[in-house]
ChimeraX commands (.cxc) that place a marker at each C-alpha (Angstrom):
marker #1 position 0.00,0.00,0.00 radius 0.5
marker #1 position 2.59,2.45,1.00 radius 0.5
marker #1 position 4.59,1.59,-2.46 radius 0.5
marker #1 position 1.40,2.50,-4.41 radius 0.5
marker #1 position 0.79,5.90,-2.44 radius 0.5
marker #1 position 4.33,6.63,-3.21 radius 0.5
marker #1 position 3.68,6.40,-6.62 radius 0.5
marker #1 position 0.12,7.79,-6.94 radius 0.5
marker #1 position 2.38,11.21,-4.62 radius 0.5
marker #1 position 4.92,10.77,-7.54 radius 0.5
marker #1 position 2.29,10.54,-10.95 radius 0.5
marker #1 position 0.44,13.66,-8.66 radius 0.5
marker #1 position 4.07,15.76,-8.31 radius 0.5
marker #1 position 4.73,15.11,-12.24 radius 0.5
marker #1 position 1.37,16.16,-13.62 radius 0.5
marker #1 position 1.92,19.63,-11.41 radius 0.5
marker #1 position 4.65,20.03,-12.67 radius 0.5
marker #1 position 4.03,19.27,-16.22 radius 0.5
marker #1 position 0.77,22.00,-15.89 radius 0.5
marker #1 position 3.33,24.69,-14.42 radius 0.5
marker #1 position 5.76,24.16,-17.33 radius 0.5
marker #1 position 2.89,24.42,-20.04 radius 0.5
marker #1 position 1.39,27.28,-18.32 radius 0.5
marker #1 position 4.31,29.31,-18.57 radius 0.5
marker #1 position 5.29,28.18,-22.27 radius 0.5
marker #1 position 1.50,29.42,-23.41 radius 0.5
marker #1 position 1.80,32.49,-21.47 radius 0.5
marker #1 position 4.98,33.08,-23.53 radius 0.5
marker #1 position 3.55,32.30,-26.51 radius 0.5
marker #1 position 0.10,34.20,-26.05 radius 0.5
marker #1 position 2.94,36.91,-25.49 radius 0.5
marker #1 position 5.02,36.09,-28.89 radius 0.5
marker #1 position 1.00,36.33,-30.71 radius 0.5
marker #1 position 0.24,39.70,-29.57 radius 0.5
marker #1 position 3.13,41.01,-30.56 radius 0.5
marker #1 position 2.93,39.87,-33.67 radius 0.5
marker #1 position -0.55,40.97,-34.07 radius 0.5
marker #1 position 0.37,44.74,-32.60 radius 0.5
marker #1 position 3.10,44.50,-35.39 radius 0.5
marker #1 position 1.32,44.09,-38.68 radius 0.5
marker #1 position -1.16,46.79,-37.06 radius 0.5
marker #1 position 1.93,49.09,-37.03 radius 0.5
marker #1 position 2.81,47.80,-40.57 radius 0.5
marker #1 position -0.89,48.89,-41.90 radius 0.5
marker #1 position -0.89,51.93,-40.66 radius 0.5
marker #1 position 3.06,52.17,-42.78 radius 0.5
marker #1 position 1.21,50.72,-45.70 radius 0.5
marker #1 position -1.15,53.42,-45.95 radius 0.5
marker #1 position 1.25,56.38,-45.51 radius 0.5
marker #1 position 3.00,54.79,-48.33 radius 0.5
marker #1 position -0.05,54.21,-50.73 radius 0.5
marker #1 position -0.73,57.99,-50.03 radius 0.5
marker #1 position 2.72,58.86,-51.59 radius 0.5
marker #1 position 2.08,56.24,-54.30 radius 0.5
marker #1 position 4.87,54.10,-53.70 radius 0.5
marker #1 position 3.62,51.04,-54.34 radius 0.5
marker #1 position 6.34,48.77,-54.16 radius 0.5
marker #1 position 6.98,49.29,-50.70 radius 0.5
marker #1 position 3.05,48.26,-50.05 radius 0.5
marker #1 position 3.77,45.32,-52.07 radius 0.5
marker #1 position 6.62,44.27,-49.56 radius 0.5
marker #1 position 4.72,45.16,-46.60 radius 0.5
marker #1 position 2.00,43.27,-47.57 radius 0.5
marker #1 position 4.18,40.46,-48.13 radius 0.5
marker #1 position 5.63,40.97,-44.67 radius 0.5
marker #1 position 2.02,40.53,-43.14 radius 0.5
marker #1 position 1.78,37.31,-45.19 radius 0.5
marker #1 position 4.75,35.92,-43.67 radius 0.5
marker #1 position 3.79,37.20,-39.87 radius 0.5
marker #1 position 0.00,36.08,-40.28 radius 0.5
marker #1 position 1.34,32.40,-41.15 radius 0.5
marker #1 position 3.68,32.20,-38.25 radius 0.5
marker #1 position 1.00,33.79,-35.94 radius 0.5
marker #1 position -1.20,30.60,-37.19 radius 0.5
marker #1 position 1.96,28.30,-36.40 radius 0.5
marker #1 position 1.82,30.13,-32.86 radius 0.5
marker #1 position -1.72,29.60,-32.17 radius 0.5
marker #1 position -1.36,25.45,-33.26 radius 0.5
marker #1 position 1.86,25.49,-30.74 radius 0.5
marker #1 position -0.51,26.84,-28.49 radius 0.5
marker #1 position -3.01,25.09,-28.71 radius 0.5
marker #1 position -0.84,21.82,-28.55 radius 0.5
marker #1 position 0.93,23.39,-25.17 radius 0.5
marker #1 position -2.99,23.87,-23.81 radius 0.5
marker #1 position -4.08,20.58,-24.79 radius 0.5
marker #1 position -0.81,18.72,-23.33 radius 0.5
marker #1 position -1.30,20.72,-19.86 radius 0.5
marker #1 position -4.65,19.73,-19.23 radius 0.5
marker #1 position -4.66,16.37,-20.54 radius 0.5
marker #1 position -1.77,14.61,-20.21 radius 0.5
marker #1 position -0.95,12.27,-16.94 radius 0.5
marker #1 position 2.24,10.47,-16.73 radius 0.5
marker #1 position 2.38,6.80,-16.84 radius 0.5
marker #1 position 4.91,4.62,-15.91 radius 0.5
marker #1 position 6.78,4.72,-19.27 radius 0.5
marker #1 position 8.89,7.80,-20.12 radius 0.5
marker #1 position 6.24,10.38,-22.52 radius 0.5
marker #1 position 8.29,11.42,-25.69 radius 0.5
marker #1 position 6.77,15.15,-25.72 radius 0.5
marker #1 position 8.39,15.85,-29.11 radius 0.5
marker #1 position 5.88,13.59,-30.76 radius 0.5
marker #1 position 2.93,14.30,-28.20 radius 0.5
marker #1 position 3.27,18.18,-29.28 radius 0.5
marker #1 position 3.97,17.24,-33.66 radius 0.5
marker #1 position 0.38,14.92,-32.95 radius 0.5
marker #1 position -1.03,17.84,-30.80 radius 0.5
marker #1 position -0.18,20.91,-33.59 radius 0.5
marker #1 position -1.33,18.22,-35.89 radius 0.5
marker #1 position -4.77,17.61,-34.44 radius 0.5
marker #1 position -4.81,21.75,-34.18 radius 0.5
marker #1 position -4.21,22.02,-37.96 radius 0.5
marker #1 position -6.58,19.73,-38.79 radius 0.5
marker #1 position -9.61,21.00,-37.36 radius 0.5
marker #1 position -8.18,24.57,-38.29 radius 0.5
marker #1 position -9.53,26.12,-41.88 radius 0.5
marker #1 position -7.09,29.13,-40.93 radius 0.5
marker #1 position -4.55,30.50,-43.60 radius 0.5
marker #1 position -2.61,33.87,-43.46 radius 0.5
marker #1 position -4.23,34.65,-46.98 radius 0.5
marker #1 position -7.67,34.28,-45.57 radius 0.5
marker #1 position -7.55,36.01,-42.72 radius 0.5
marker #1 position -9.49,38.93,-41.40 radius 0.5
marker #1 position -6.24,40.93,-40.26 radius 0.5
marker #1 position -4.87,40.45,-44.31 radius 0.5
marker #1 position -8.32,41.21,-45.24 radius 0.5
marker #1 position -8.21,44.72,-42.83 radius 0.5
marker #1 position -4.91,45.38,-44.17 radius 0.5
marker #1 position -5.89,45.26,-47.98 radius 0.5
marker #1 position -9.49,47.33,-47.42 radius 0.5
marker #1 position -7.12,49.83,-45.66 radius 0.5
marker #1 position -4.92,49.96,-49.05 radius 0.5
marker #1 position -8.11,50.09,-50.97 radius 0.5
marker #1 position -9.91,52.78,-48.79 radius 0.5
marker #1 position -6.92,55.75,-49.49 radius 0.5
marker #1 position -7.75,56.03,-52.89 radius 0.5
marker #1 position -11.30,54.31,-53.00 radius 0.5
marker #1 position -13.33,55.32,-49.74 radius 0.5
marker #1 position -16.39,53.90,-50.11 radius 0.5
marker #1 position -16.04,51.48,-52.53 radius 0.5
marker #1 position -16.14,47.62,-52.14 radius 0.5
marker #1 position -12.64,45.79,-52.86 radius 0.5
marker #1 position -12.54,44.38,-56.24 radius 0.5
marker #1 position -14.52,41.12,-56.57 radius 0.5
marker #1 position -16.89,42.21,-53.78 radius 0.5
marker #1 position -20.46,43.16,-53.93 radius 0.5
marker #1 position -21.25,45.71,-51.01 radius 0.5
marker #1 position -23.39,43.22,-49.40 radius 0.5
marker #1 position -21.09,40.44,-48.75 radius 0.5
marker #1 position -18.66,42.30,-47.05 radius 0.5
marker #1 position -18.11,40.51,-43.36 radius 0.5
marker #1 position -15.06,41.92,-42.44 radius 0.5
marker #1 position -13.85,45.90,-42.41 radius 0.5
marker #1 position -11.15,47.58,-41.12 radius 0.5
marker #1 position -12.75,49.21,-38.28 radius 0.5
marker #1 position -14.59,46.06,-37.10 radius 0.5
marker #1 position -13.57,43.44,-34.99 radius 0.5
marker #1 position -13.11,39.90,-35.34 radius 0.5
marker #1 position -15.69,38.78,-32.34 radius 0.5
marker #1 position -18.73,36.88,-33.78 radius 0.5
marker #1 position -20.39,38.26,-30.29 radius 0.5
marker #1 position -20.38,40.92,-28.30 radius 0.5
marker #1 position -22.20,40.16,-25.38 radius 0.5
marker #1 position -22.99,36.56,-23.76 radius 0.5
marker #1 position -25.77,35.54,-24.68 radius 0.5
marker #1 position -26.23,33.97,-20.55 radius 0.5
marker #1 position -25.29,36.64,-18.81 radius 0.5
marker #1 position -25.88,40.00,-20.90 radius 0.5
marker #1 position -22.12,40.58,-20.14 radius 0.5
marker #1 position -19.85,42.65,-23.03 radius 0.5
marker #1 position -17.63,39.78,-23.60 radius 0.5
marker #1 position -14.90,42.70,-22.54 radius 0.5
marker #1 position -15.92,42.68,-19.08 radius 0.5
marker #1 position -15.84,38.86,-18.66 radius 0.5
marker #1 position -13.41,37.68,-16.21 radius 0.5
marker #1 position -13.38,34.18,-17.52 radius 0.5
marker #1 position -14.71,34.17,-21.09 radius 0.5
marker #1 position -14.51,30.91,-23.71 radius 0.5
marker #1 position -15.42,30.45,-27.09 radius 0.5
marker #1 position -17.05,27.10,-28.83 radius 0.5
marker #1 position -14.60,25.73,-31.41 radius 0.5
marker #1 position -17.56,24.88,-33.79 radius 0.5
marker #1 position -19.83,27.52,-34.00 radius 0.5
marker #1 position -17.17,30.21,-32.67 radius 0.5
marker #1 position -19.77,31.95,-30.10 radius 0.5
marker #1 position -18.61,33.24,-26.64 radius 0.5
marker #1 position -19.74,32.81,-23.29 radius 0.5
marker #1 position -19.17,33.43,-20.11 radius 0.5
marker #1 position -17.42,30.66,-18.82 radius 0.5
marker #1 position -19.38,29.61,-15.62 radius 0.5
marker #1 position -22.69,30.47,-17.38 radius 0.5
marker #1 position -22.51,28.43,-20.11 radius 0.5
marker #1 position -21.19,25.33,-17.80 radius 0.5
marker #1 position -24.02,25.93,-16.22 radius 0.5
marker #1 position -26.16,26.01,-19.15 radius 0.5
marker #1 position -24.27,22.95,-20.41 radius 0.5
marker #1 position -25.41,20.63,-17.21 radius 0.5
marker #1 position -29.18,21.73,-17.53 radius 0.5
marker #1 position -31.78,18.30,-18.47 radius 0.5
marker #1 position -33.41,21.11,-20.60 radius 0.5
marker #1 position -30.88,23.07,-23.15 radius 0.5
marker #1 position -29.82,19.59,-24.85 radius 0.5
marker #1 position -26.73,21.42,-24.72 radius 0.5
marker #1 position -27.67,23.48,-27.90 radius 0.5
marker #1 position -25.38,26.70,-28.06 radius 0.5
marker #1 position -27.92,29.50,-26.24 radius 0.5
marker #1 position -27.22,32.22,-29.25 radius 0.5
marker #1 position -30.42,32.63,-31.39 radius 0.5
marker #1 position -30.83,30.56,-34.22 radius 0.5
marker #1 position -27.47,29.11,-33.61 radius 0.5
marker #1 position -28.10,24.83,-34.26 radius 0.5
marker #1 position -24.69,23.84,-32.91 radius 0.5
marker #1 position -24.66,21.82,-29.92 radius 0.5
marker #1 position -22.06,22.08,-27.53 radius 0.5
marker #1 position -19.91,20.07,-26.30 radius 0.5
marker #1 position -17.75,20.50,-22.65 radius 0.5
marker #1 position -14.43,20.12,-23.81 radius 0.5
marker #1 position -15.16,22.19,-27.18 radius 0.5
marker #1 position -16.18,25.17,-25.55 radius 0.5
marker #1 position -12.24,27.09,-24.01 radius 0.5
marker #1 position -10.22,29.78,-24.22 radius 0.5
marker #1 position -8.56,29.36,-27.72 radius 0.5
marker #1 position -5.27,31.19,-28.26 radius 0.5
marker #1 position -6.73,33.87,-29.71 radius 0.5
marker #1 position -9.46,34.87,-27.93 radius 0.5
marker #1 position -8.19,37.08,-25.17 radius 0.5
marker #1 position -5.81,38.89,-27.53 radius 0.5
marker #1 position -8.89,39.54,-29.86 radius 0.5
marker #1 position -10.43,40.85,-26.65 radius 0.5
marker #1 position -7.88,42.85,-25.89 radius 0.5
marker #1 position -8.19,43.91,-29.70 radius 0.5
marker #1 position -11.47,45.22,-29.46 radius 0.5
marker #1 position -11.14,47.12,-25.92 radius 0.5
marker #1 position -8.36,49.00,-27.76 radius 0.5
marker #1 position -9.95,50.09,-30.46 radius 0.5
marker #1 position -12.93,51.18,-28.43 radius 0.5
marker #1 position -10.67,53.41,-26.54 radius 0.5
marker #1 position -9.01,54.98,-29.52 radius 0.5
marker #1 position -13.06,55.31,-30.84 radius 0.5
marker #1 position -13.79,56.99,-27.96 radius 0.5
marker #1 position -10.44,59.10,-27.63 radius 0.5
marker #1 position -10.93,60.34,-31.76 radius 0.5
marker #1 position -15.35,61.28,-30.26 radius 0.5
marker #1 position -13.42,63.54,-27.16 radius 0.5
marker #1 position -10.81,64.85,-29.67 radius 0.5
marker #1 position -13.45,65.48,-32.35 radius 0.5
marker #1 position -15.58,66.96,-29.38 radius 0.5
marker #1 position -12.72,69.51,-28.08 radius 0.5
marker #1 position -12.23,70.92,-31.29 radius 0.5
marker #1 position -15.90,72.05,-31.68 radius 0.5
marker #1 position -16.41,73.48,-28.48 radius 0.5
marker #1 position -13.54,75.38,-28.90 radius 0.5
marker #1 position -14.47,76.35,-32.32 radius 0.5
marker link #1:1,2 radius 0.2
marker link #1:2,3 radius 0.2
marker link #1:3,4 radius 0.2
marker link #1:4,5 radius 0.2
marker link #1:5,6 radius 0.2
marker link #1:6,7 radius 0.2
marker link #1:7,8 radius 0.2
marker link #1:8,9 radius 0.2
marker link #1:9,10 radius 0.2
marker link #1:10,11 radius 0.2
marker link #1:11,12 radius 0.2
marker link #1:12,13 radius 0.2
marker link #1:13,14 radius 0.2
marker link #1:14,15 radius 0.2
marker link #1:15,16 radius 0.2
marker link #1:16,17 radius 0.2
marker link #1:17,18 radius 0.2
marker link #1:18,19 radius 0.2
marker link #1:19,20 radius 0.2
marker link #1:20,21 radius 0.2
marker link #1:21,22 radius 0.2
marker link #1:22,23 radius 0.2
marker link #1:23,24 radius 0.2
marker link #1:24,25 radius 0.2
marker link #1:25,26 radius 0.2
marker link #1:26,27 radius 0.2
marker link #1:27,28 radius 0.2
marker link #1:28,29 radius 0.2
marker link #1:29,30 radius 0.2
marker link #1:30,31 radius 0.2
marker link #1:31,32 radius 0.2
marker link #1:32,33 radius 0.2
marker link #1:33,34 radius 0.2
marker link #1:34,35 radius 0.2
marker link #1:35,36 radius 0.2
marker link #1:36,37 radius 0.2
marker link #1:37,38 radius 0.2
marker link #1:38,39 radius 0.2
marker link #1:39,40 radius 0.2
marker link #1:40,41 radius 0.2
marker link #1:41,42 radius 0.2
marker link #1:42,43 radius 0.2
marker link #1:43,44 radius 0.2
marker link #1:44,45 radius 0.2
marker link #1:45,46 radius 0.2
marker link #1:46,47 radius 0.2
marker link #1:47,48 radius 0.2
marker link #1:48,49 radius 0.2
marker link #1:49,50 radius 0.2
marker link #1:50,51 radius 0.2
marker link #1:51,52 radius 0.2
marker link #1:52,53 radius 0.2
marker link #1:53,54 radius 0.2
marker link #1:54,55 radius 0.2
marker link #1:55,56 radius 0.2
marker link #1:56,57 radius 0.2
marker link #1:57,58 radius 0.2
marker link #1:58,59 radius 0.2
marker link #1:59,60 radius 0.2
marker link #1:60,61 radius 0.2
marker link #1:61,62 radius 0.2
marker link #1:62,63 radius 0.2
marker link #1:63,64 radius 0.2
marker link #1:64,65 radius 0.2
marker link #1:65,66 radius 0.2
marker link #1:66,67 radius 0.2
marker link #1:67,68 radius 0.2
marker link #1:68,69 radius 0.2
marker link #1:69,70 radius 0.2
marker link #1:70,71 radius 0.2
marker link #1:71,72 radius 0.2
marker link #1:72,73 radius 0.2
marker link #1:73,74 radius 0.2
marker link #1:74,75 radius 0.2
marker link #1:75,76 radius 0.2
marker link #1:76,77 radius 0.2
marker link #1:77,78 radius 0.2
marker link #1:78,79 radius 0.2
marker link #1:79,80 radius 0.2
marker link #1:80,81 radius 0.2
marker link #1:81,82 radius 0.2
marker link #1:82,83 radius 0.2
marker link #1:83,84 radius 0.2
marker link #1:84,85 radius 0.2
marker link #1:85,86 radius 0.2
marker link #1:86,87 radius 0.2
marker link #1:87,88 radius 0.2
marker link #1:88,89 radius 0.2
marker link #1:89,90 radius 0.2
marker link #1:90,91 radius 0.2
marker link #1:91,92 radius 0.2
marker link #1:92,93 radius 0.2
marker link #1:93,94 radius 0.2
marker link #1:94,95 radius 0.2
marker link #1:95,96 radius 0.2
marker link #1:96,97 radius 0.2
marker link #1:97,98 radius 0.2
marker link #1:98,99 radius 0.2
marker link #1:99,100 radius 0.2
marker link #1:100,101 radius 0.2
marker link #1:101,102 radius 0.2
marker link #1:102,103 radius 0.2
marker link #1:103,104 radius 0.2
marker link #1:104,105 radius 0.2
marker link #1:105,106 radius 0.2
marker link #1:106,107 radius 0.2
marker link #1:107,108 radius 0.2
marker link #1:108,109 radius 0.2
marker link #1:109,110 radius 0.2
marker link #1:110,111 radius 0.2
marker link #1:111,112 radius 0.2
marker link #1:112,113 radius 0.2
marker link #1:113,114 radius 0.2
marker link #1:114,115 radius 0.2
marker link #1:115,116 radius 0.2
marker link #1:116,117 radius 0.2
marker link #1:117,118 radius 0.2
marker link #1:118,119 radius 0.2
marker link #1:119,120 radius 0.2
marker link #1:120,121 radius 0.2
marker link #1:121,122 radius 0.2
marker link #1:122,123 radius 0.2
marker link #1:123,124 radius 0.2
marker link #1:124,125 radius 0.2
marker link #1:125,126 radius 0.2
marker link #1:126,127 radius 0.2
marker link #1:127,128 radius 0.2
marker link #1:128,129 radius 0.2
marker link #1:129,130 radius 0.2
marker link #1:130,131 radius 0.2
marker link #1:131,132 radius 0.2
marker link #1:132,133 radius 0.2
marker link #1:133,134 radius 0.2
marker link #1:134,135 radius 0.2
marker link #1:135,136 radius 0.2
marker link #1:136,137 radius 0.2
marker link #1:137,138 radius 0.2
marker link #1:138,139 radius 0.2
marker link #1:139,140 radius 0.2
marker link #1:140,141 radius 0.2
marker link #1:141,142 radius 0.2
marker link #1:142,143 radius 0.2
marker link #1:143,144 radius 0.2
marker link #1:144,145 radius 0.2
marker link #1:145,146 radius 0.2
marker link #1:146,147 radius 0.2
marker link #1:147,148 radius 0.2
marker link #1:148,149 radius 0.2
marker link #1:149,150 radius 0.2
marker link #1:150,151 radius 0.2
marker link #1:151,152 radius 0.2
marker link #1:152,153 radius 0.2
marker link #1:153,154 radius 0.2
marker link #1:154,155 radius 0.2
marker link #1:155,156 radius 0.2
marker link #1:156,157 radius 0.2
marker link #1:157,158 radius 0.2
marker link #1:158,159 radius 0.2
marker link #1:159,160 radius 0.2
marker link #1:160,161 radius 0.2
marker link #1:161,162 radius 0.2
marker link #1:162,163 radius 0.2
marker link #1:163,164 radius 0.2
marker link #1:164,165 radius 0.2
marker link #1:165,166 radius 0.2
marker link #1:166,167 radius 0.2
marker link #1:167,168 radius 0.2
marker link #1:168,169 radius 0.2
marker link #1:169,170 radius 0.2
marker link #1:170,171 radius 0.2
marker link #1:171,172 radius 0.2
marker link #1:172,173 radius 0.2
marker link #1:173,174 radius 0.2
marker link #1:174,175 radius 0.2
marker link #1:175,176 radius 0.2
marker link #1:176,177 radius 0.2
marker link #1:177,178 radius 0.2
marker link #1:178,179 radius 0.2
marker link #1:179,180 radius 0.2
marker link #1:180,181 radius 0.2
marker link #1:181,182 radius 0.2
marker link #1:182,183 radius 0.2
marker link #1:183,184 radius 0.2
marker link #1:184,185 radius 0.2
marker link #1:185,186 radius 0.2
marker link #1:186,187 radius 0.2
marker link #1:187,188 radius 0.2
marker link #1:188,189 radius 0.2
marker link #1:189,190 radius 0.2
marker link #1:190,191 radius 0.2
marker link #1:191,192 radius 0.2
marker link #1:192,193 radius 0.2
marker link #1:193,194 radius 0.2
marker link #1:194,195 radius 0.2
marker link #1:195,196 radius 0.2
marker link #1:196,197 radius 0.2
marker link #1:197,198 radius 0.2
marker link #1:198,199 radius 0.2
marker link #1:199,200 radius 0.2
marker link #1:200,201 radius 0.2
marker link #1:201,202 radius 0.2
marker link #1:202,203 radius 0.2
marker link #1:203,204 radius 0.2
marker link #1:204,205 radius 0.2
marker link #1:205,206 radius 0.2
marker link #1:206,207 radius 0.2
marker link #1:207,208 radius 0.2
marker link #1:208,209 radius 0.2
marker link #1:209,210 radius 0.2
marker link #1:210,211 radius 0.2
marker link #1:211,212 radius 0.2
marker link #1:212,213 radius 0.2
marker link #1:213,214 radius 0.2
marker link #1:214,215 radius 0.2
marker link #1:215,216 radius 0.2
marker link #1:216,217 radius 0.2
marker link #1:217,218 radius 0.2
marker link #1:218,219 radius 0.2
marker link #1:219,220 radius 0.2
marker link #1:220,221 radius 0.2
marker link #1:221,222 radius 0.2
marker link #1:222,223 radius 0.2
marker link #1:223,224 radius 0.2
marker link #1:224,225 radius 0.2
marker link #1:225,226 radius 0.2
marker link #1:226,227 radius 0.2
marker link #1:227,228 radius 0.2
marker link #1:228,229 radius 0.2
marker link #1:229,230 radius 0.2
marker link #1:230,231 radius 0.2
marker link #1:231,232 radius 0.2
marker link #1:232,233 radius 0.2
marker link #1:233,234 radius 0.2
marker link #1:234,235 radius 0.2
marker link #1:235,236 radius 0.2
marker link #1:236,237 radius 0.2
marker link #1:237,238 radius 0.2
marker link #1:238,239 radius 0.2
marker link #1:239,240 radius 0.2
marker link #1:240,241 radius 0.2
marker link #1:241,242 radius 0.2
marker link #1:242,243 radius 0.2
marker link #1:243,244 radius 0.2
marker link #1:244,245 radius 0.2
marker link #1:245,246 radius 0.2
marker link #1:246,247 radius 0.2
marker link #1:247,248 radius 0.2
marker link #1:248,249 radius 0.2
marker link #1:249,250 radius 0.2
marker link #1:250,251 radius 0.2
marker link #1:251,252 radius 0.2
view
């Protein structure tokens, strides 16, 4: 008996220890993502200045530059995802785990139930409709009919702003997740909640929304607090330009 509470102490010590590691690897890679994000933000806002002065070429390399940082901020978000994944699932055994091939099976699992790609994403599609917008405000990008725009370069990524459960702005919640299937978010204690109720069938509580949820589909993703964090900023620079714009008319 004593031999197998030794062991059980020992599996217990390793599995903490494990979850501290791939806490703090996330962490730094959550970090790694948002700087990447804040940089082809700074590398729009270049891009326009330079399609002002009509100098193409150098738009042409930035926006090749985004390319590049948009596919390693997808390689990012699979590595994170992998690190998430191995933290809150894996338990030692008695055999040694080779972690190089838990994480290439992890980022591959990520990959595969990820459509993403740096030439379809919203951030590439913000940068281009800023390009556009300089010398065609108002006008659709080429190939697009006004109407099926989604994505502009003042909105934000976020299918929802609020949860649905609590009437929360998904910026004030302290603990918010998103589904991975039908990409809605939630407050996470709410929709647990919501999730254990005999009479949802676990059907995700958005309006008209026919995904059902499932426990361990429904997390933080990688991206979600830095898109978060996305949208409180621009919110504040919204409301900064209203006071600024404001100022100058009183004082007019």
């Amino acid at each position: 008996m004593a031999s197998t509470s030794g062991a059980g102490a020992g599996s217990g010590v390793a599995t903490g220890r494990i979850r501290s590691q791939t806490s703090a690897l996330y962490s730094d890679n959550q970090s790694l993502i948002r700087e990447i994000r804040k940089a082809v933000a700074t590398m729009k806002d270049i891009a326009v200045s330079f399609e002002r002065d009509e100098r193409t070429e150098m738009v042409k390399d930035l926006e090749a530059g985004v390319i590049q940082l948009l596919a390693a901020s997808d390689e990012c978000m699979h590595l994170s995802e992998a690190i998430q994944s191995i933290g809150d699932e894996l338990e030692p055994g008695p055999e040694p785990t080779n972690f190089k091939r838990k994480f290439d099976e992890e980022i591959a699992k990520s990959k595969a139930r990820s459509s993403s790609n740096a030439q379809n994403q919203p951030l590439l599609r913000q940068f281009r409709e800023a390009i556009w917008h300089v010398h065609h405000a108002g006008q659709p990008l080429p190939g697009d009919e006004q109407e099926d725009i989604v994505m502009t370069s003042t909105q934000c990524n976020l299918l929802n702003m609020t949860c649905p459960l609590s009437g929360k702005p998904v910026t004030e919640l302290a603990d918010p997740v998103r589904s991975m299937d039908c990409k809605h978010i939630y407050d996470k204690k709410a929709i647990m909640q919501y999730m254990k109720s005999k009479n949802t069938r676990g059907q995700c509580p958005v309006a008209g929304c026919p995904k059902i949820l499932k426990a361990q589909r429904v997390l933080c993703d990688p991206f979600l607090l830095i898109e978060i964090d996305e949208v409180r900023s621009m919110s504040k620079q919204n409301a900064d330009a209203i006071e600024d714009f404001t100022t100058f008319d009183e004082e007019d």
